[in-house]
Biopython code that builds the backbone (N, CA, C, O; Angstrom):
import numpy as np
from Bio.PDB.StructureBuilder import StructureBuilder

atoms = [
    (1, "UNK", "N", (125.792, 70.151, 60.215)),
    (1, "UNK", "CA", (125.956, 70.763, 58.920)),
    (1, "UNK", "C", (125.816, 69.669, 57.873)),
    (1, "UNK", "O", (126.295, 68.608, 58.272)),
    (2, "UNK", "N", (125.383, 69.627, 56.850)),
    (2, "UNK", "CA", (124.598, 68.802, 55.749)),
    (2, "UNK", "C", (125.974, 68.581, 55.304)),
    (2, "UNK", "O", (126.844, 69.208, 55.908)),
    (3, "UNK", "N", (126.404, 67.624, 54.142)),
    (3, "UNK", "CA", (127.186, 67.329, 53.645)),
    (3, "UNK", "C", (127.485, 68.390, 52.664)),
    (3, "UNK", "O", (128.652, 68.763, 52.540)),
    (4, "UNK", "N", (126.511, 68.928, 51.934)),
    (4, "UNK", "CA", (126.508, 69.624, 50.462)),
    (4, "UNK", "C", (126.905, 70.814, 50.435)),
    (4, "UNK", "O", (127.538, 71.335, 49.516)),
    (5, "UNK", "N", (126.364, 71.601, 52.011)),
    (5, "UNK", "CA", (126.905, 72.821, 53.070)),
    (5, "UNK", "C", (128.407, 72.775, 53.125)),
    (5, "UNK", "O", (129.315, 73.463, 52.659)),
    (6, "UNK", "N", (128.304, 71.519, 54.001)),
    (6, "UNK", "CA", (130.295, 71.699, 53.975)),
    (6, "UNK", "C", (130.948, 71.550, 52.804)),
    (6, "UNK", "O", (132.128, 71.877, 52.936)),
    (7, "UNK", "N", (130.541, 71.016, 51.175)),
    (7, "UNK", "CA", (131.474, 71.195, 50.364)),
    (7, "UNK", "C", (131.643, 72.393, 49.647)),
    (7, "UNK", "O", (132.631, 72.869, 49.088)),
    (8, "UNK", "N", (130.338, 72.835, 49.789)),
    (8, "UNK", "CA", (130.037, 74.164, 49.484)),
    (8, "UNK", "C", (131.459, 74.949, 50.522)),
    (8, "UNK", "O", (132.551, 75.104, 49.976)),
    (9, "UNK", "N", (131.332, 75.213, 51.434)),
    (9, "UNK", "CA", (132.380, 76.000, 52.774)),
    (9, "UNK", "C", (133.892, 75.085, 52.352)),
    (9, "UNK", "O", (134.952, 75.661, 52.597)),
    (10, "UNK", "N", (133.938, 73.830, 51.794)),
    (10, "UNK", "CA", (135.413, 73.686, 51.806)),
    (10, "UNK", "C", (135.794, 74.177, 50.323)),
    (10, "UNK", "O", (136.779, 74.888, 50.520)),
    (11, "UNK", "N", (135.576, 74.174, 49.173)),
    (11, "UNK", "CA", (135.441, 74.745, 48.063)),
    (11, "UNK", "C", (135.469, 76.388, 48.240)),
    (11, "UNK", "O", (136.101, 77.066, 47.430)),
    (12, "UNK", "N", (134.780, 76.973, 49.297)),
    (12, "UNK", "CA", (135.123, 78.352, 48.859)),
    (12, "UNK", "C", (136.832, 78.685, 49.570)),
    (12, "UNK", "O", (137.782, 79.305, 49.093)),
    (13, "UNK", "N", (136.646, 77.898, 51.001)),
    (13, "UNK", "CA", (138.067, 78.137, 51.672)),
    (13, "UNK", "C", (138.975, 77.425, 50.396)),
    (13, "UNK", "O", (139.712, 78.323, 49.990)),
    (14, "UNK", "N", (139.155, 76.506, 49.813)),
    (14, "UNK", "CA", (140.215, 75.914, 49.099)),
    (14, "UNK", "C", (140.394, 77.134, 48.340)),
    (14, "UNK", "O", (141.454, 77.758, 48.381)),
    (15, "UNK", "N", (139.247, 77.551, 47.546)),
    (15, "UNK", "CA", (139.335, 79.065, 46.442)),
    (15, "UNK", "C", (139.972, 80.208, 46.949)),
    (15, "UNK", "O", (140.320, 81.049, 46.120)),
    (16, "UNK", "N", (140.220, 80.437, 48.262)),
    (16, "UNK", "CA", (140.622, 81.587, 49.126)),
    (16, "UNK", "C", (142.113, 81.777, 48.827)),
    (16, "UNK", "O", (142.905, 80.836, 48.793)),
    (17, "UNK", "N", (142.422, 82.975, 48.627)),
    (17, "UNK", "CA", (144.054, 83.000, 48.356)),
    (17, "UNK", "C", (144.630, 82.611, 49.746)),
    (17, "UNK", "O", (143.947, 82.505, 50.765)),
    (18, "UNK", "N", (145.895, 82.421, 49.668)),
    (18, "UNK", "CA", (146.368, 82.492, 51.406)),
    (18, "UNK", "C", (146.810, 84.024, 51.502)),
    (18, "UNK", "O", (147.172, 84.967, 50.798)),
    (19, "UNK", "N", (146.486, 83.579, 53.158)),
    (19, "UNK", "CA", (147.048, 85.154, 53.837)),
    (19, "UNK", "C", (148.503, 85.720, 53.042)),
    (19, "UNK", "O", (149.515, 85.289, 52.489)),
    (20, "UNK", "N", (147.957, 86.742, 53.339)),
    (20, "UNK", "CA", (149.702, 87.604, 52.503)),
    (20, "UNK", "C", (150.267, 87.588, 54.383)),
    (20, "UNK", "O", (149.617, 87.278, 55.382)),
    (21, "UNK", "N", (151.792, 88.087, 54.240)),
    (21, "UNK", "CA", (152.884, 88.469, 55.223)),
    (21, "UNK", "C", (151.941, 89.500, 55.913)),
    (21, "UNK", "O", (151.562, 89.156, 57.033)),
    (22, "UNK", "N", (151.665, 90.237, 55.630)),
    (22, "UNK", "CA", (151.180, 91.428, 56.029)),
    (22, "UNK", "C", (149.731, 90.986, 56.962)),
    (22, "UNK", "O", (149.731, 91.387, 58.126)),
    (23, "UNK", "N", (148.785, 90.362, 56.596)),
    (23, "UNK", "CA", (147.819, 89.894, 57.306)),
    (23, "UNK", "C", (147.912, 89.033, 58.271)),
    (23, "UNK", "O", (147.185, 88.935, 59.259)),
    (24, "UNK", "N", (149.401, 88.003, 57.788)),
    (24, "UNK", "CA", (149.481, 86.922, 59.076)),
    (24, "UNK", "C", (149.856, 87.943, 59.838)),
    (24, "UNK", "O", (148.965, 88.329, 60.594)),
    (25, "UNK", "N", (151.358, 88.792, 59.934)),
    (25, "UNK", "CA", (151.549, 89.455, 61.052)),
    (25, "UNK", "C", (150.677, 90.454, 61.869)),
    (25, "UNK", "O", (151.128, 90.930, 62.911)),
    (26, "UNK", "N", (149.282, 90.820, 61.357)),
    (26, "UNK", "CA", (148.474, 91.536, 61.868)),
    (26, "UNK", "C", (147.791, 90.604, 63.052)),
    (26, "UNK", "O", (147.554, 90.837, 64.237)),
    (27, "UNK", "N", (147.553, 89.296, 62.102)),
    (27, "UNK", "CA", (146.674, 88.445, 62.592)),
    (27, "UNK", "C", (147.831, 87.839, 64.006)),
    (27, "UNK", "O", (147.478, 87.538, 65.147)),
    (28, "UNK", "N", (148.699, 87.823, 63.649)),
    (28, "UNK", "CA", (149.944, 87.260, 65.239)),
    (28, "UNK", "C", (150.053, 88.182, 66.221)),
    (28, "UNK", "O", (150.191, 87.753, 67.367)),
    (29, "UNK", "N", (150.015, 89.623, 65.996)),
    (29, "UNK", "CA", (149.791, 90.750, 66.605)),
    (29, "UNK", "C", (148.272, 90.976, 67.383)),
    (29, "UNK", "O", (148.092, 91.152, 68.588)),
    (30, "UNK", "N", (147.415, 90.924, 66.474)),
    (30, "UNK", "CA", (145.835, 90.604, 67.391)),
    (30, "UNK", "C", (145.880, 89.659, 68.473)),
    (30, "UNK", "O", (145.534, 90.116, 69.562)),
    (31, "UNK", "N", (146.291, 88.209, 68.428)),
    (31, "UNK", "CA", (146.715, 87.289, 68.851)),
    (31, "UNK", "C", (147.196, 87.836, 70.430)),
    (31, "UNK", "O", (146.520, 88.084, 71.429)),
    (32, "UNK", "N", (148.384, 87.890, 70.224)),
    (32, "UNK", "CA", (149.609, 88.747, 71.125)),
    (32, "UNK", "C", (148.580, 89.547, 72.327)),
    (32, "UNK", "O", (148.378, 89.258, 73.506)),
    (33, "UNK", "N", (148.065, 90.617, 71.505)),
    (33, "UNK", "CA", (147.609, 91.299, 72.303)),
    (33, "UNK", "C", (145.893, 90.791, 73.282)),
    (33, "UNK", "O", (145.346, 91.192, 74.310)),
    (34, "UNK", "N", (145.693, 90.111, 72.607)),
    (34, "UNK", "CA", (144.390, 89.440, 74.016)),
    (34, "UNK", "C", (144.906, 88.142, 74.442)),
    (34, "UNK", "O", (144.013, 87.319, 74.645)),
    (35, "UNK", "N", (146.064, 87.743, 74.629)),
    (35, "UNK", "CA", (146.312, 86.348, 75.415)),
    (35, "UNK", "C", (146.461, 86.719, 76.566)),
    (35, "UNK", "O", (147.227, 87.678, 76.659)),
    (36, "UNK", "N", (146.088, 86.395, 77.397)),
    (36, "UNK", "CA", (146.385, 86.649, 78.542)),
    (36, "UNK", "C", (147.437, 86.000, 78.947)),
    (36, "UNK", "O", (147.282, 85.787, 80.149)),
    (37, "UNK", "N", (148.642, 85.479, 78.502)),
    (37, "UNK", "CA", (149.752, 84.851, 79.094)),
    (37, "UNK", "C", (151.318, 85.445, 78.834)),
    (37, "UNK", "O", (152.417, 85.421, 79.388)),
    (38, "UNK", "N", (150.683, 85.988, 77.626)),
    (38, "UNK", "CA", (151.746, 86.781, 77.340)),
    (38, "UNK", "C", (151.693, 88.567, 77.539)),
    (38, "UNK", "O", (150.656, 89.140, 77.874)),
    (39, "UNK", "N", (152.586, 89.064, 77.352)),
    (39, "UNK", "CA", (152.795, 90.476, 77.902)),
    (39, "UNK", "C", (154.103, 91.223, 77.811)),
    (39, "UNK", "O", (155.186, 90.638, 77.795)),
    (40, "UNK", "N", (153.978, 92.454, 77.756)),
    (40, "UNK", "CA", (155.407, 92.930, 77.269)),
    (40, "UNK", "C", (156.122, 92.798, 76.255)),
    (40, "UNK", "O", (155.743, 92.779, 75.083)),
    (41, "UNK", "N", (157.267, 92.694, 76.693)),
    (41, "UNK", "CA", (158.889, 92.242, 75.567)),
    (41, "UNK", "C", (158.598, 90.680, 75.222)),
    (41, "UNK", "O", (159.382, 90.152, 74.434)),
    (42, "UNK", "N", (157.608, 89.955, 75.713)),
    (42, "UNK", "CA", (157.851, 88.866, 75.933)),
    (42, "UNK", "C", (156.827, 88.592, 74.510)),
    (42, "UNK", "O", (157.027, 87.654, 73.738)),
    (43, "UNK", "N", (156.010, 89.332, 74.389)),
    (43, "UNK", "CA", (155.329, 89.456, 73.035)),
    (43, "UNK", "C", (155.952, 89.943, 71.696)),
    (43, "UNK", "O", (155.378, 89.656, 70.646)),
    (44, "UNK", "N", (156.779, 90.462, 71.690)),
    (44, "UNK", "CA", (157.952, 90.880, 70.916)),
    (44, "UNK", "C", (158.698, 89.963, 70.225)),
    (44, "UNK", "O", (158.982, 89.845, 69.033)),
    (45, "UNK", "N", (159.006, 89.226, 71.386)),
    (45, "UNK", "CA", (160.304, 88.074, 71.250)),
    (45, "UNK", "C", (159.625, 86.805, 70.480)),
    (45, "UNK", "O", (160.271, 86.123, 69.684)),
    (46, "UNK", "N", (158.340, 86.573, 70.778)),
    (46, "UNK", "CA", (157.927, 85.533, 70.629)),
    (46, "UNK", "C", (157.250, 84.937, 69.232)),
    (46, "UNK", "O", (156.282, 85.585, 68.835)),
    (47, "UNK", "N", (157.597, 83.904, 68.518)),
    (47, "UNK", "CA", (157.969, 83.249, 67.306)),
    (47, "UNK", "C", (156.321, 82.994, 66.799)),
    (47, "UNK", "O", (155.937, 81.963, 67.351)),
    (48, "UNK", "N", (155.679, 83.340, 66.294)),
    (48, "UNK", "CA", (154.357, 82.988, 64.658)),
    (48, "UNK", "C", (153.583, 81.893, 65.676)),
    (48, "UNK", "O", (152.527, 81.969, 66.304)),
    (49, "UNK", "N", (154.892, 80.541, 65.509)),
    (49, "UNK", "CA", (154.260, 79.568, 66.081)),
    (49, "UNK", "C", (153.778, 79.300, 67.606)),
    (49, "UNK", "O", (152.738, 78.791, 68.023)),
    (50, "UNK", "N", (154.990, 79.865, 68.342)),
    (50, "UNK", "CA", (154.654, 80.082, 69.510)),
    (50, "UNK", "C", (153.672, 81.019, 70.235)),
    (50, "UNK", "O", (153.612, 81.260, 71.441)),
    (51, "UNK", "N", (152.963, 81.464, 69.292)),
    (51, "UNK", "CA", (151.715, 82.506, 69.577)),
    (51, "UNK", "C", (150.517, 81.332, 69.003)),
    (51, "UNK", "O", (149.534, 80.913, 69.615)),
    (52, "UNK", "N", (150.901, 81.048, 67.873)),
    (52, "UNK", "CA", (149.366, 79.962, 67.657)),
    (52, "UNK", "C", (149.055, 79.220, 68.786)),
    (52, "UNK", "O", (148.048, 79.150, 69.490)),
    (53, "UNK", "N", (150.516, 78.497, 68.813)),
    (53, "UNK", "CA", (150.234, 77.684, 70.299)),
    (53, "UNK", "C", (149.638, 77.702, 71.549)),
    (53, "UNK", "O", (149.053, 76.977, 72.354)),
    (54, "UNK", "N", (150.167, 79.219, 71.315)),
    (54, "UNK", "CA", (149.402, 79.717, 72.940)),
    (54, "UNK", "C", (148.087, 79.808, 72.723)),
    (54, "UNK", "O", (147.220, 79.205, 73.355)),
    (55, "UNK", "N", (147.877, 80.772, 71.577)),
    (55, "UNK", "CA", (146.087, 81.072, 71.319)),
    (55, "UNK", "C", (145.539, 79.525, 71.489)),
    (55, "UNK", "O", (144.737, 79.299, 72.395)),
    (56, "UNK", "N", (145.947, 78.521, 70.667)),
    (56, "UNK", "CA", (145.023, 77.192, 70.509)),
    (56, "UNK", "C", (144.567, 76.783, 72.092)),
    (56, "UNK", "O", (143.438, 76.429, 72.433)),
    (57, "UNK", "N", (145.915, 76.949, 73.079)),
    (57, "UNK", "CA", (145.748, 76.376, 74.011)),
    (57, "UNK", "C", (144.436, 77.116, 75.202)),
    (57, "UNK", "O", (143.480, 76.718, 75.867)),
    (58, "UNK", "N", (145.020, 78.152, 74.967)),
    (58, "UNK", "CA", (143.737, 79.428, 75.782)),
    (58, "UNK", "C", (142.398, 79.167, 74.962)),
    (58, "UNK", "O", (141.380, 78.980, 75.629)),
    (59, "UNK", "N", (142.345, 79.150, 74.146)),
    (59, "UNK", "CA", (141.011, 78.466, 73.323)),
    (59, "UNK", "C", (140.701, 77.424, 73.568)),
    (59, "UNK", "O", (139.512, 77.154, 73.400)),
    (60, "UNK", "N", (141.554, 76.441, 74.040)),
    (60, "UNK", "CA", (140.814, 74.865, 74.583)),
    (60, "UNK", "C", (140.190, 75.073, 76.089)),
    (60, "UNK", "O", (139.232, 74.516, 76.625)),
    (61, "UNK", "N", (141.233, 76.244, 76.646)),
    (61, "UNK", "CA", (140.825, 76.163, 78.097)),
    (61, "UNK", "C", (139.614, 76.692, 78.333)),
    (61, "UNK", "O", (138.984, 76.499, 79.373)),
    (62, "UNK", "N", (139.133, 77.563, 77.137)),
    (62, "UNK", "CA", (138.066, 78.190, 77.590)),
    (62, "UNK", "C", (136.447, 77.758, 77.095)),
    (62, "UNK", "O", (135.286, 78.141, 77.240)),
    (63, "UNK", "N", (137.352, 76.541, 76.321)),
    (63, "UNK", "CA", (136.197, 75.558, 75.926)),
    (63, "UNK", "C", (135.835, 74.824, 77.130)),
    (63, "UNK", "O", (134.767, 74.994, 77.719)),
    (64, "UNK", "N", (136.959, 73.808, 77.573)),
    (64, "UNK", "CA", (136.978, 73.384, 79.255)),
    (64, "UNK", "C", (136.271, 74.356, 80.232)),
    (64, "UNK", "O", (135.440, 73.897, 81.016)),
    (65, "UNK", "N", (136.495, 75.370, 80.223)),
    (65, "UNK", "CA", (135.381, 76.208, 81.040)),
    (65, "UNK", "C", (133.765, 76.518, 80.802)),
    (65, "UNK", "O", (132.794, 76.283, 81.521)),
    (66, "UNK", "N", (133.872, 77.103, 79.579)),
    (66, "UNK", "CA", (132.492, 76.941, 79.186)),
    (66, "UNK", "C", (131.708, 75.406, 79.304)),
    (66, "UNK", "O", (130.712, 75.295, 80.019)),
    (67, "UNK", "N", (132.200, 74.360, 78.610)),
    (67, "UNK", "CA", (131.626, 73.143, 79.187)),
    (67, "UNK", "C", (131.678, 73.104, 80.805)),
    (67, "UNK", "O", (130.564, 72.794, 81.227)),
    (68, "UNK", "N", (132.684, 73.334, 81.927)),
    (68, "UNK", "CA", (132.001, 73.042, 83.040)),
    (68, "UNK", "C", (130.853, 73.763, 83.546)),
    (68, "UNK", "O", (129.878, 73.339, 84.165)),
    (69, "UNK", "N", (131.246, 75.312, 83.043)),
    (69, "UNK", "CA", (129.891, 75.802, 83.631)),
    (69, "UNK", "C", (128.322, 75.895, 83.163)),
    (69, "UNK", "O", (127.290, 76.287, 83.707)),
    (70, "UNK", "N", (128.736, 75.203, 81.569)),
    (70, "UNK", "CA", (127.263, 74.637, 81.119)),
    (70, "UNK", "C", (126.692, 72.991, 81.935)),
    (70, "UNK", "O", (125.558, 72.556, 82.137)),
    (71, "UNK", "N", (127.793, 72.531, 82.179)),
    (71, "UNK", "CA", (127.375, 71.283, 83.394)),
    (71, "UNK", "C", (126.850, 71.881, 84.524)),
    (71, "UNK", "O", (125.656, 71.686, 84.752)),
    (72, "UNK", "N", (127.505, 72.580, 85.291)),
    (72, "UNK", "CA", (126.854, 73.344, 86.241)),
    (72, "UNK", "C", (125.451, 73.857, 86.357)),
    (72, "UNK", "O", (124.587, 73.523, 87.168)),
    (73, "UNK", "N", (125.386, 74.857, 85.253)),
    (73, "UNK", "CA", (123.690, 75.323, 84.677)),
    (73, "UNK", "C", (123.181, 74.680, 84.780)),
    (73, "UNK", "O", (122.265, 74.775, 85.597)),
    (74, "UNK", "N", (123.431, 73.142, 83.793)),
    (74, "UNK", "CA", (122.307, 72.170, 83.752)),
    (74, "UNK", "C", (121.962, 71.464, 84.934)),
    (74, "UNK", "O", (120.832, 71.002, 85.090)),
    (75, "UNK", "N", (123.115, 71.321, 86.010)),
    (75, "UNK", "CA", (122.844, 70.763, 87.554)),
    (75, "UNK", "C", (122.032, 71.521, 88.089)),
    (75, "UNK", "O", (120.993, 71.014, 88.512)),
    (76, "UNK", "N", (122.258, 73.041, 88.245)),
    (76, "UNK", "CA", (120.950, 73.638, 88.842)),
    (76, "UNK", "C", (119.661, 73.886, 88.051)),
    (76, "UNK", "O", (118.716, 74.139, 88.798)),
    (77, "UNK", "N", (119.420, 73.883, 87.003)),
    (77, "UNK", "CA", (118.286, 73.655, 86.357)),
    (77, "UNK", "C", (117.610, 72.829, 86.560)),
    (77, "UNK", "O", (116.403, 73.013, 86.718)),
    (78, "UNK", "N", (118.304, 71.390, 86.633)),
    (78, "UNK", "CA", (117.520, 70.079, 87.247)),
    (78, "UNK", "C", (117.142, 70.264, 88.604)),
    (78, "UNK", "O", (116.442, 69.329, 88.995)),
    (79, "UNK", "N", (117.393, 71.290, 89.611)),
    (79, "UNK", "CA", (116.788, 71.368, 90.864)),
    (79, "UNK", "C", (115.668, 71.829, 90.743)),
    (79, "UNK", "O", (115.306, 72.679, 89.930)),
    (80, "UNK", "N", (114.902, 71.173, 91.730)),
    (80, "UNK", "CA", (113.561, 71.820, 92.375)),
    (80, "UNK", "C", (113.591, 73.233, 92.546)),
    (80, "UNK", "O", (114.684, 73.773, 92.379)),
    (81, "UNK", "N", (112.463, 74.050, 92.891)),
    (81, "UNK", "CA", (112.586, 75.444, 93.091)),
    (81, "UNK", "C", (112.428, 75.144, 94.459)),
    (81, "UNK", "O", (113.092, 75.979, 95.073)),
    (82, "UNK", "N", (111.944, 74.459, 95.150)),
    (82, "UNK", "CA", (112.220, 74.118, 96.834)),
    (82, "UNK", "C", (114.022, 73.800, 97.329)),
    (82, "UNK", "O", (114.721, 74.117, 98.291)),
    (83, "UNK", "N", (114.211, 73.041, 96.109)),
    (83, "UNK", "CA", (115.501, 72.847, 96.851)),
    (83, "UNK", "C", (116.736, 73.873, 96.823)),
    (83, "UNK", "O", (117.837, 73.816, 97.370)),
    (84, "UNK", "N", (116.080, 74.948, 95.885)),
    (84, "UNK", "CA", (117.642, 76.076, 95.864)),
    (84, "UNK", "C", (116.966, 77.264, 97.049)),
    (84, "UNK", "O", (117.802, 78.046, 97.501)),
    (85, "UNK", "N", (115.705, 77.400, 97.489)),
    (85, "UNK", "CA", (115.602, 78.448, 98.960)),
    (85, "UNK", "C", (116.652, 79.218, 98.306)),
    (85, "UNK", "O", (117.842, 79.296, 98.611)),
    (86, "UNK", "N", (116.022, 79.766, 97.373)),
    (86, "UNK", "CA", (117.757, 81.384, 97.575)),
    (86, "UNK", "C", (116.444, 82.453, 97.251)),
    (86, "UNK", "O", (115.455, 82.478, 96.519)),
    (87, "UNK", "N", (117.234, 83.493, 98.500)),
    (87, "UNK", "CA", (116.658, 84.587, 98.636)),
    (87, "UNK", "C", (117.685, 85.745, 97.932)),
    (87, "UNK", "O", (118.883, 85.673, 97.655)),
    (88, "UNK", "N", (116.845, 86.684, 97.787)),
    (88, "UNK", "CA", (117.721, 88.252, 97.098)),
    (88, "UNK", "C", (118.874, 88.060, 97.329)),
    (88, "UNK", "O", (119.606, 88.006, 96.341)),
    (89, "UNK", "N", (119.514, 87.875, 98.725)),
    (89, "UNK", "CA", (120.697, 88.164, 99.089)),
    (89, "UNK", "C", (121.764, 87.008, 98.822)),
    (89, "UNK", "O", (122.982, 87.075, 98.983)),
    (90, "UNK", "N", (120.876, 85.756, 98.301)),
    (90, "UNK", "CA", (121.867, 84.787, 97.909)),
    (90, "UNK", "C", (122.142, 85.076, 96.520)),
    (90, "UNK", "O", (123.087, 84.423, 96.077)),
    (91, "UNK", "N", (121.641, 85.793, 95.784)),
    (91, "UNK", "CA", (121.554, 85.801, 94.133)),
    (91, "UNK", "C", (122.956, 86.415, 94.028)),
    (91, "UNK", "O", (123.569, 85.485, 93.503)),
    (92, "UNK", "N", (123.875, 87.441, 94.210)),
    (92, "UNK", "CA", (125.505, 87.436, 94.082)),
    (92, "UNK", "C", (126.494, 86.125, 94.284)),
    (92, "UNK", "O", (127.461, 85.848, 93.573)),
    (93, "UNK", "N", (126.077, 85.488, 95.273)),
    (93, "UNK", "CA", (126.877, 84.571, 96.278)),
    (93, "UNK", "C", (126.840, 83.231, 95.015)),
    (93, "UNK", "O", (127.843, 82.549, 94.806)),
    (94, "UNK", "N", (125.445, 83.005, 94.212)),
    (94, "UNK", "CA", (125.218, 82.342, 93.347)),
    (94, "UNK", "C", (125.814, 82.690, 92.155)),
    (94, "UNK", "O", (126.425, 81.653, 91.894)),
    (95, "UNK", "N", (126.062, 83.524, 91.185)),
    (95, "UNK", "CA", (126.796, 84.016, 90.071)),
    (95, "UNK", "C", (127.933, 83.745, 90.360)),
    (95, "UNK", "O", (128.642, 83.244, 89.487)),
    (96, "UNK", "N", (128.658, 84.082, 92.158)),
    (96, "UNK", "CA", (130.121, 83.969, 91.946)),
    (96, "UNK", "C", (130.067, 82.728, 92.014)),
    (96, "UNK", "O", (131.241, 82.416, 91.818)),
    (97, "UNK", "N", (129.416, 81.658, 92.180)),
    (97, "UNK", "CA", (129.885, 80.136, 92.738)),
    (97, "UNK", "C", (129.375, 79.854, 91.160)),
    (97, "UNK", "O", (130.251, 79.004, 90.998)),
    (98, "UNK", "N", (128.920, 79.860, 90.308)),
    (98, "UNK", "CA", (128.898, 79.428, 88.732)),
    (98, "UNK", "C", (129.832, 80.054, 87.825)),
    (98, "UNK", "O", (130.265, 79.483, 86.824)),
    (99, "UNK", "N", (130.150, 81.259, 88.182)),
    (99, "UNK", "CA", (131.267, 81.730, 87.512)),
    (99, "UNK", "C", (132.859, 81.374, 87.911)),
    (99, "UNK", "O", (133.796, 81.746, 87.205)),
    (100, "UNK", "N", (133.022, 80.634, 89.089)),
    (100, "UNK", "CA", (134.103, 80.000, 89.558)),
    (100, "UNK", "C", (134.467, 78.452, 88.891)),
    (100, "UNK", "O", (135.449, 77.824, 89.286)),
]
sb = StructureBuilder()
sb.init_structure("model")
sb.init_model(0)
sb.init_chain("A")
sb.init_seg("    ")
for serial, (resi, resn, name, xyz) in enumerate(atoms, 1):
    if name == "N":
        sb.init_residue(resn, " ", resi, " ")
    sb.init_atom(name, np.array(xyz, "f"), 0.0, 1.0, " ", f" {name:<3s}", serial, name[0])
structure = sb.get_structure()
């Protein structure tokens, strides 16, 4: 991103009102509901911050994932088409071993 781009993008965020009460708690509630770590009463109970936390952290992990399995891609991409021999019936067996 160009320099002039990002002052442009930090200038409009600085101009941005902040969230009202009403939007953060929507936005902690969205949150809540696709983490996969939390669940139940246990989403209820649980504090603004202790939901960012979680989101940030499930968001790093799934950065950590996406980077390994773009390492992966790129390992089999660099193979020969001699050296992967996969027939029809290996093509499942292959998705699950990149998606693992």
């Amino acid at each position: 991103m160009s320099s002039s781009r990002r002052s442009r993008t930090s200038s409009r965020l600085a101009a941005a009102p902040p969230p009202t009460d009403e939007q953060m708690a929507e936005l902690i509630s969205k949150l809540q509901a696709v983490l996969p770590t939390r669940g139940g009463e246990a989403n209820a109970k649980a504090s603004s911050a202790e939901v960012l936390q979680e989101a940030c952290r499930y968001i790093r992990r799934l950065h950590r994932e996406a980077d390994a399995l773009s390492e992966r891609l790129a390992e089999l991409l660099l193979l020969q088409p001699s050296d992967l021999a996969i027939n029809g019936a290996d093509v499942p067996d292959l998705i699950r071993t990149l998606l693992m």
